[in-house]
C-alpha positions in Angstrom: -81.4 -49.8 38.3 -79.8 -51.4 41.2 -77.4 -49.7 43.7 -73.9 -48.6 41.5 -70.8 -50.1 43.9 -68.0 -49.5 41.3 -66.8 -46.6 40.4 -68.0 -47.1 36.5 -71.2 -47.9 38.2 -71.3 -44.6 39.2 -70.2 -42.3 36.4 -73.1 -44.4 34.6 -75.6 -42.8 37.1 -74.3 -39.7 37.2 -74.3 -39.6 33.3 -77.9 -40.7 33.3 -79.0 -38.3 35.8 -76.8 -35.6 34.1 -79.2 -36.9 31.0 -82.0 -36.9 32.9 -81.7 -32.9 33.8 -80.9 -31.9 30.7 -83.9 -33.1 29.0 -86.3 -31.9 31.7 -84.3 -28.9 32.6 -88.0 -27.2 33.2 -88.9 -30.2 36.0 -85.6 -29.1 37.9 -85.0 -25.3 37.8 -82.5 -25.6 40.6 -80.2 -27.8 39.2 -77.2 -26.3 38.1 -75.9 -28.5 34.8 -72.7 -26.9 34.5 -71.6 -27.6 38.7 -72.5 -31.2 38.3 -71.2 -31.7 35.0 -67.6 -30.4 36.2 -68.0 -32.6 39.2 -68.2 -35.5 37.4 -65.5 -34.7 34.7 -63.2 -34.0 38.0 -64.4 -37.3 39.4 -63.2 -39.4 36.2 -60.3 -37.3 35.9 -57.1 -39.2 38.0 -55.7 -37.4 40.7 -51.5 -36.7 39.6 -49.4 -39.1 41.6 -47.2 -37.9 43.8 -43.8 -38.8 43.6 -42.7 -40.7 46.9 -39.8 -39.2 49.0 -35.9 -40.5 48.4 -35.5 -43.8 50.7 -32.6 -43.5 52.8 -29.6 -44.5 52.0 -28.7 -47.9 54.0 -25.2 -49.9 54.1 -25.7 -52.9 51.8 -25.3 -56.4 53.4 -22.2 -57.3 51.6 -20.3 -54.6 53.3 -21.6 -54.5 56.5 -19.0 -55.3 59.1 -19.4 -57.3 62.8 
């Protein structure tokens, strides 16, 4: 498998290494399943936008006086 540089290259790695662990949970006893399987689900969840502050309020060309 070559080096992931997308970010779909990487919840494919992480899926096959969450895979991995699972079904050799006895070659990894200190691999905690449930931590990395929320990290991943929070890492494919998007983050909520934030909603950008008002813009000021400016004097529209048309009016503006010399």
């Amino acid at each position: 498998m070559k080096f992931p540089y997308s970010e779909a290259e990487v919840v494919v790695l992480a899926e096959a290494m969450i895979s991995g662990y699972s079904a050799h949970a006895a070659d990894f006893p200190s691999v905690d399943l449930l931590s990395l399987g929320t990290s991943l689900t929070d890492y494919k969840t998007p983050a909520p936008r934030r909603s950008s502050p008002p813009r000021p309020r400016t004097k529209s060309l048309a009016n503006w006086s010399r």
